[in-house]
ROPA-719820 format. One record per atom (N, C-alpha, C): residue in one letter; x, y, z. Coordinates in steps of 0.02 Angstrom, whole numbers, plus 50000, padded with zeros to 5 digits. Layout:
REM ROPA-719820
AXYZ
...
This chain:
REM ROPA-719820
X564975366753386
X565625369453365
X565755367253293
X566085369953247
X566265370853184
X566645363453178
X566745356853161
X567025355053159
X567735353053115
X567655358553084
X568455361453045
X568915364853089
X568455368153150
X569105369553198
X569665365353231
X570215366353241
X570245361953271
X570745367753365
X570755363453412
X570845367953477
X571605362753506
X572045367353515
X572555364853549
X572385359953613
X572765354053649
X572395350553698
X572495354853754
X572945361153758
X572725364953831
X572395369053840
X571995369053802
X571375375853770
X570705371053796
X570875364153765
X570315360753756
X570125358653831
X570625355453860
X570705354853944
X570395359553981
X570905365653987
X570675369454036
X569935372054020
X569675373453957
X569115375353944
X568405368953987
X568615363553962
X568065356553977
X568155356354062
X568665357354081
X568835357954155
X568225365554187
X568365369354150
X567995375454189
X567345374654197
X566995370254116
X566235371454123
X566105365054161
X566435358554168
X566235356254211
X566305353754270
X565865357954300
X565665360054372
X564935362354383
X564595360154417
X563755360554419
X563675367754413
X563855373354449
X563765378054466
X563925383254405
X564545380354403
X564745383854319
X564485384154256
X564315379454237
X563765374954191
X563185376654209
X562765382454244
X562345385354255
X562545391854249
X563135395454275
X563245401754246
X563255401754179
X563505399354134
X563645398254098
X562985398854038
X562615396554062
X561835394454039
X561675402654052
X561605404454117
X561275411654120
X561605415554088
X562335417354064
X562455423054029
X562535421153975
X562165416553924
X561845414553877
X561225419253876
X560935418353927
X560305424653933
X560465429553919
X560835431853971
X561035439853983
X561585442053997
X561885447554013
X562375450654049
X562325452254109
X562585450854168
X562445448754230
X563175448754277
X562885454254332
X563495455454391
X563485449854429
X564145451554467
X564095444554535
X563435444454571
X563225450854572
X562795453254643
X562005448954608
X561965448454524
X561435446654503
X561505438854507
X562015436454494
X562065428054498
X562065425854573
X562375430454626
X562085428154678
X561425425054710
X560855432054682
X560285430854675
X560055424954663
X560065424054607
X560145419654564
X560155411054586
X560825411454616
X561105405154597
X561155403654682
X560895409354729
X560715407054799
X561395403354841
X562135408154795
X562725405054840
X563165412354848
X563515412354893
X563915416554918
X564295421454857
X564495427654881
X564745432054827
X565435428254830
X565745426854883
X566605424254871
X566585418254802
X566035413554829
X565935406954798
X565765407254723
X565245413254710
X565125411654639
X565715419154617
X566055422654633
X566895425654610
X567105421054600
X567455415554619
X567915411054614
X567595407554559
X567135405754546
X567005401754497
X566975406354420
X566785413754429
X566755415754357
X567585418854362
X567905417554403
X568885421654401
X568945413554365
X568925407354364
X568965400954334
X568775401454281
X567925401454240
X567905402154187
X568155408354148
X568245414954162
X568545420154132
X569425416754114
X569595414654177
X570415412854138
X570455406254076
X570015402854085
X569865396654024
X569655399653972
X569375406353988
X569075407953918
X568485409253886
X568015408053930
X567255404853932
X566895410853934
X566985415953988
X566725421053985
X567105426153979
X566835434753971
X567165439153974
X567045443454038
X567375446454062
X567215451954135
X567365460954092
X566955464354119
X567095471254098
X566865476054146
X566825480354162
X566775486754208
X566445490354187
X565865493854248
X565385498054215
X565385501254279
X566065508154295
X566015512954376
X566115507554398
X565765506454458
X565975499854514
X565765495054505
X565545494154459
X564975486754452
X565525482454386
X565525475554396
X565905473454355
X565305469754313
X565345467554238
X564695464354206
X565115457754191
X564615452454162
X565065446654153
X564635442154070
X564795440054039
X564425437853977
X565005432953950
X564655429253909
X565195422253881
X565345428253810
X566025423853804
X566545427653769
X566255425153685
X566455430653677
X566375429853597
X566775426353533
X567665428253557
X568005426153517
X568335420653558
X568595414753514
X569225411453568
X568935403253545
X569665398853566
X569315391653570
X569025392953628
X568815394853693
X568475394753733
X567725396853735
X567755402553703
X566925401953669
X566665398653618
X567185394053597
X566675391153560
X566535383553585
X566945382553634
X566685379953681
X566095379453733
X566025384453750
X565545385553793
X564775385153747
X565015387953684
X564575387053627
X564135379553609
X564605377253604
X564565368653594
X564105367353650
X564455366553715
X564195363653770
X563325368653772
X563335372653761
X562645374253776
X561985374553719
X562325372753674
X561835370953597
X561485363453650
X562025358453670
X561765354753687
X561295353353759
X561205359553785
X560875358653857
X560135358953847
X559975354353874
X559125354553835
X558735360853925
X558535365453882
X558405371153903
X557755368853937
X557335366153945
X556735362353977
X557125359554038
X557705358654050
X557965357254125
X557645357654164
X557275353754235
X557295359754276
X557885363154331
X558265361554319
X558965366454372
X558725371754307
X558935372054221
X559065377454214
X558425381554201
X557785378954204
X557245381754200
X557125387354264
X557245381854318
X557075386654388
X557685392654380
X558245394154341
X558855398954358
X558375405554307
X558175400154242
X557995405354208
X557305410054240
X557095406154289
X556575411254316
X556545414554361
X557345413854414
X557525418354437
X557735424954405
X558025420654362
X558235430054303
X557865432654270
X557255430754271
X556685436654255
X556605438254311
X556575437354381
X556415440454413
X556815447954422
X557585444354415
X558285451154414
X558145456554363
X557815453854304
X557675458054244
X557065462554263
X556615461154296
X556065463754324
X556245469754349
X556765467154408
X557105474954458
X557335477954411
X557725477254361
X558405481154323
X557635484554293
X557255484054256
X556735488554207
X556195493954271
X556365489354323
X555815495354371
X556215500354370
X556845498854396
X557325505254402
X557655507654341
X557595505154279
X557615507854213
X557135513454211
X556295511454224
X555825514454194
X555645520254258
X555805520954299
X555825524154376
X556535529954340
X556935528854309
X557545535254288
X557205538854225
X556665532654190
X556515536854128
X555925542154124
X555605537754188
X555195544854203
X555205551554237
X555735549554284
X556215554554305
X556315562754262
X556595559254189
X556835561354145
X556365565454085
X555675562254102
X555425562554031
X555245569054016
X555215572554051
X554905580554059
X555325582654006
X556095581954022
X556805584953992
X556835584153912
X556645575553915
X556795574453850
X556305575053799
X555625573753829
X555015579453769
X555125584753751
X555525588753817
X555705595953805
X555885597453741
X556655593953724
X557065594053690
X556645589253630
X556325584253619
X556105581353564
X555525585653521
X555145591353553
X554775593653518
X554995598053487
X555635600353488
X556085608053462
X556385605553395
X556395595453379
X556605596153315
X556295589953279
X556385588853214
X555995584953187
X555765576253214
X555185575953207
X554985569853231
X555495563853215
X555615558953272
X555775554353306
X555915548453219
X555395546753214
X555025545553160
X555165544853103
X555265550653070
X555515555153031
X556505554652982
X556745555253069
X557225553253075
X557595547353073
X557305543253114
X557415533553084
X557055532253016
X556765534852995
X556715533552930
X557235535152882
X557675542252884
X558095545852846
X558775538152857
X558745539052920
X559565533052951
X559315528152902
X558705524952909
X558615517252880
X558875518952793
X558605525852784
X558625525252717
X559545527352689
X559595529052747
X560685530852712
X560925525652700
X560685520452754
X561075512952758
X560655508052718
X560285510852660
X560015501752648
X560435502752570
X560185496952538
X560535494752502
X561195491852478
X561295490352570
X561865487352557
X562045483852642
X561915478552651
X561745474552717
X562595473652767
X562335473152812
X562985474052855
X562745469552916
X563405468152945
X563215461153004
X563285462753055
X563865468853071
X564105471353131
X564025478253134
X563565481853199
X563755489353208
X563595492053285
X563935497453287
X563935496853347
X563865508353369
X563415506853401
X563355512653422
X563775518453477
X563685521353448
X564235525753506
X563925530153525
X564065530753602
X563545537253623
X562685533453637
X562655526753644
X561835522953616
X561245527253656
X561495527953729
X560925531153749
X560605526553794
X559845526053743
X559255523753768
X559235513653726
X559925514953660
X559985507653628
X559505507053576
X559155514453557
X558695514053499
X559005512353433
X559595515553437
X559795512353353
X560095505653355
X560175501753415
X560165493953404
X559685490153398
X558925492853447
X558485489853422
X558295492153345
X558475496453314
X557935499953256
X558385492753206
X558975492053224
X559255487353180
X559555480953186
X559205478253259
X559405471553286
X559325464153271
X558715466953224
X558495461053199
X558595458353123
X558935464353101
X559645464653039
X560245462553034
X560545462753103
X561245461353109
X561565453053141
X562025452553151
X562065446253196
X562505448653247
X562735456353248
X563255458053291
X563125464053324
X562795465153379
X562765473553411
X562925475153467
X563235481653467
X563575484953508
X563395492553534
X563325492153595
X563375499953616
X563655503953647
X563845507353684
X564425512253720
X564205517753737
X564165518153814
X563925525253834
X564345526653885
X564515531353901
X564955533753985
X564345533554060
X563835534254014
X563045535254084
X562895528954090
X563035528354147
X562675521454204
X561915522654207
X561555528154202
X560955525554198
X560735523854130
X560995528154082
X560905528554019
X560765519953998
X561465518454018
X561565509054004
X560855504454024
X560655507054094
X560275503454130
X559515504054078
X559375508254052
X558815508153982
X558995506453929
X559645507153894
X559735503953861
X559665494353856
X560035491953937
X559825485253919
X558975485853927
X558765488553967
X558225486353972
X557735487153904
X557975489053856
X557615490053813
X557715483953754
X558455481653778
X558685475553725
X558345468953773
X558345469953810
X557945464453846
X557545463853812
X556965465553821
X556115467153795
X556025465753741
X556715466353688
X556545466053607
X556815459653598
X557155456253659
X557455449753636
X558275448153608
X558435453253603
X559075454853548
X559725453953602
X559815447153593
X560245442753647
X561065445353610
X561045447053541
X561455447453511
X561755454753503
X561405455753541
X561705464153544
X561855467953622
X562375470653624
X562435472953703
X562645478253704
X562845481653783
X562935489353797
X563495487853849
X563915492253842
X564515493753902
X564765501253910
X565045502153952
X565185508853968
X565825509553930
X566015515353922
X566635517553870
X566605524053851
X567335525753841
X567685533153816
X567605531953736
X567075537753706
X567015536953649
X567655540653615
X568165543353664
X568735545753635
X569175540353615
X569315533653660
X569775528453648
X569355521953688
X568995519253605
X568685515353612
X568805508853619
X568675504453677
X569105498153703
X568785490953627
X569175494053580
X569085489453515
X569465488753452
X569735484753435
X570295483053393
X570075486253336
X570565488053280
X570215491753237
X570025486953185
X569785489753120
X569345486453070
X568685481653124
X568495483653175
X567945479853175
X567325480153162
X567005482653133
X566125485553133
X565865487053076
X565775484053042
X565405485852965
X564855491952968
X564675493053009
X564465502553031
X564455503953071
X564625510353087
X564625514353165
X564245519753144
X563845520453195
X563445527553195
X563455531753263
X563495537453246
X563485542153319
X562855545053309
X562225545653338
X561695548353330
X561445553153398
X561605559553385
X561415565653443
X561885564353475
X562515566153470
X562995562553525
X563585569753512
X563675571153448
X564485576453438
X564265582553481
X563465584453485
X563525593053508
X563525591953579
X563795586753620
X563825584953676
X564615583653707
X565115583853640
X565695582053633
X566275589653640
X566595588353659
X567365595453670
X567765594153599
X567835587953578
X568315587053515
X567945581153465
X567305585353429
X567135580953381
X567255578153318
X567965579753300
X568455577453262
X568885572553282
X568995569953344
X569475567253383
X568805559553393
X568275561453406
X567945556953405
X567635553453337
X567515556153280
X567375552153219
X568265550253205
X568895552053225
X569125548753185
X569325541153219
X569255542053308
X569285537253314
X568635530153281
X568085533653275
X567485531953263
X568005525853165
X568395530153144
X568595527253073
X569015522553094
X569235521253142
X569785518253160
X569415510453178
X568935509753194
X568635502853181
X568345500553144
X568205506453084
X567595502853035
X568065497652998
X567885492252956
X568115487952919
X568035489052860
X568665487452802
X568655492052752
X567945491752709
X567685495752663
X567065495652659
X566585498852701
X566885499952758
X566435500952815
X566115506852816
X565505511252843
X565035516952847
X565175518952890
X565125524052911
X564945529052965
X564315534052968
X563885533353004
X563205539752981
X563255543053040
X563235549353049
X563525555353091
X562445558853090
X562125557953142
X561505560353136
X561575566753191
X561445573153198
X561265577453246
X561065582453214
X561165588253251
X560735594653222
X561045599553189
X560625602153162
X561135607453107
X560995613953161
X561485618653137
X561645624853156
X560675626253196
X560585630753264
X560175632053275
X560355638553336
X559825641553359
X559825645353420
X559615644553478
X559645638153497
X559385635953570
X559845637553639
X560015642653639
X560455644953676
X560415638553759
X559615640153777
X559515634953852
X559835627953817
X559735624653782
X560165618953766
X560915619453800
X561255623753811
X561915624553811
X561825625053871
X561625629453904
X561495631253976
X561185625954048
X560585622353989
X560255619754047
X560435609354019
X560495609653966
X560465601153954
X561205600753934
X561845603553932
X562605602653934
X562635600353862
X562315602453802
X562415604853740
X563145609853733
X563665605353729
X564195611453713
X564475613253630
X563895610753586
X563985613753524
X563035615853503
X563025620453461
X562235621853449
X562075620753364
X562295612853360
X562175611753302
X562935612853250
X562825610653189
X563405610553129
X563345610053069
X563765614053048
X563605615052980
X563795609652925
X563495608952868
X563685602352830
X564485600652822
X564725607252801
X565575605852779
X565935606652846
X565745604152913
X566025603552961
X566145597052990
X565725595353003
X565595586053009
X566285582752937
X565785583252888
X566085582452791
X566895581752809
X567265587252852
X567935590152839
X568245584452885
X567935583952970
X568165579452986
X568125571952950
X567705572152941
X567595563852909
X568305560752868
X568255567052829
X568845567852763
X569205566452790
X569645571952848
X570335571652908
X570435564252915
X569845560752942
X569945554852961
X570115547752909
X570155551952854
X570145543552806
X569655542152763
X569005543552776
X568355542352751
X568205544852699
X567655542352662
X567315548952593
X566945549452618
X566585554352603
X565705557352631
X565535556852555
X564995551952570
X564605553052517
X564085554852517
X563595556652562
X562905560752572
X562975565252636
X562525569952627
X562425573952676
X561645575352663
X561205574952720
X560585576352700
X559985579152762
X559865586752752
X559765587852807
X558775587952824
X558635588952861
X557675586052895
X557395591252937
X556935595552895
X556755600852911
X556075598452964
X556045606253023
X555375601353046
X554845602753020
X554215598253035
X553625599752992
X553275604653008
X552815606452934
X552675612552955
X552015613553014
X551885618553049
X551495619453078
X551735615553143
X552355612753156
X552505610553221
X552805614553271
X552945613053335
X553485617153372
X554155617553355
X554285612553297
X555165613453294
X555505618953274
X556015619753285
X556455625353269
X557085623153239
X557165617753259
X557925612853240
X557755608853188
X558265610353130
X558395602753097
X558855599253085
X558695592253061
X559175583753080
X559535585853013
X560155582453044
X560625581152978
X560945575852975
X561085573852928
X561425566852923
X561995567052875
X562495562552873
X563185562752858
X563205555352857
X563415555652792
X563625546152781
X564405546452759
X564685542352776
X565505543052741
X565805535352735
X566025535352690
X566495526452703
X567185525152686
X567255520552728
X567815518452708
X568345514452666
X568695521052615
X568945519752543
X569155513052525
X569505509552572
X569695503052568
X569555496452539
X568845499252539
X568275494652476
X568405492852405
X568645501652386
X569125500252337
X569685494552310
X569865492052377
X570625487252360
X570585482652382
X569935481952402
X569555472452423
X569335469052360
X569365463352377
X569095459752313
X568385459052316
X568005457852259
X567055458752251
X566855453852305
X567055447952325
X566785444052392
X566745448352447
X567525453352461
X567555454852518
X567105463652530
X566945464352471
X566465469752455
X565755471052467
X565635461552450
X564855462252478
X564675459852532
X565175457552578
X565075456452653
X565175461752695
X565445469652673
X565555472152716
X565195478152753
């Protein structure tokens, strides 16, 4: 812990009170790992669902962790902001991780992580027919994370958070850049590849939750970039969604808008719930504007030649003016 902080003594109490408890002080340790339901710490921790509820309804009211909802499943992870996380912070810098109580927990939760990627990789194959379908109709994969990497460099950012993530590719493409990541999808399976994919890459620092990309459960100015990538021609009001999308960036902050430009894939609409067929540059541009933002690039990605595509990528960068009326410190952190 920072020792310039300093923590009121009923912050400090109830917090030192929550973690210690054997049982707790092992949750505590595992969602250090990961993000993890009751039903997974049960597993886990080999004690009753009432028994280990009561103990994370204890640390959630101290502070220690956070609880959130995903459909019926509730998720649980140590909290980010608060004297209580940085408590929990403290106490677990110091837990010498060679334990064995917390060695043997941590190898129960590879085992939990094991199930969660069978049945990750069991939906993705499910799927894959659909989504080659659709990946060979427009410019390579490839192609495209290259264009994103190249809107956003030259100028480093700590926090971003995806909307619409998917599969969690644009947190991994930039996880190991940031110190802060975020994702947001409404699909429960969607989520279930997404972690499984932040698992694998290690990126403890980045996570996924379910959410209305219309009214996003997040205070505003938070995210030094947000990106929506293939996500608006899937949307009823894609103006309603970038402006909430402006409503968290922090001043300075980016937005990159990636999907497809104007096309004729009519079965898109019909068979994969495409309810726009692509957009034109000064459409995206106009909302951005509506919302607060400048657009400062637009740049669109033809497919190559001699391929099957028919569709091409476009991209939309816009920021937020506010940069303007920060001072040069608060300019190059953002």
């Amino acid at each position: 812990m920072n020792t310039s902080t300093r923590l009121g003594f009923d912050t400090l109490n109830a917090a030192l009170k929550a973690a210690g408890e054997e049982t707790r002080l092992r949750v505590l340790a595992l969602l250090a790992e990961a993000e993890l339901t009751v039903s997974d710490l049960t597993d886990i921790l080999r004690q009753s669902q009432p028994r280990i509820s009561r103990h994370l309804k204890l640390l959630a009211e101290a502070g220690l962790i956070e609880r959130f909802r995903e459909g019926t499943w509730a998720f649980f992870r140590l909290a980010e902001h608060g004297g209580g996380a940085e408590v929990a912070r403290a106490l677990l810098d110091r837990l010498d991780p060679a334990d064995p109580t917390i060695a043997r927990d941590r190898a129960r939760l590879a085992s939990v992580r094991s199930t969660r990627a069978a049945a990750a990789q069991a939906y993705f194959r499910a799927h894959a027919v659909e989504w080659d379908r659709i990946r060979k109709l427009h410019v390579a994969d490839a192609a495209v994370e290259e264009a994103i990497r190249s809107a956003l460099a030259g100028k480093p950012f700590r926090s971003l958070l995806d909307l619409g993530t998917g599969t969690g590719r644009m947190l991994e493409l930039f996880g190991n850049e940031i110190e802060r990541g975020l994702g947001l999808d409404l699909s429960l399976d969607m989520l279930l590849l997404a972690r499984d994919r932040l698992e694998r890459a290690g990126l403890k620092h980045c996570s996924v939750r379910q959410g209305d990309i219309y009214d996003l459960p997040l205070a505003n100015d938070s995210f030094d970039v947000v990106i929506l990538h293939q996500v608006l021609h899937f949307l009823d009001d894609g103006a309603r969604a970038i402006k909430e999308a402006a409503r968290v960036l922090r001043p300075g902050g980016r937005l990159l808008v990636v999907d497809f430009a104007p096309h004729e894939q009519e079965f898109l609409r019909e068979q994969f719930a495409h309810r726009r067929l692509g957009f034109a540059p000064e459409a995206v541009t106009q909302w951005m504007t509506a919302s607060g933002l400048e657009p400062v690039m637009h740049k669109s990605l033809s497919p190559e030649p001699g391929s099957d595509g028919k569709i091409a990528v476009s991209l939309w960068l816009a920021r937020d003016a506010r940069a303007l009326m920060a001072s040069p410190a608060q300019r190059e952190v953002a």
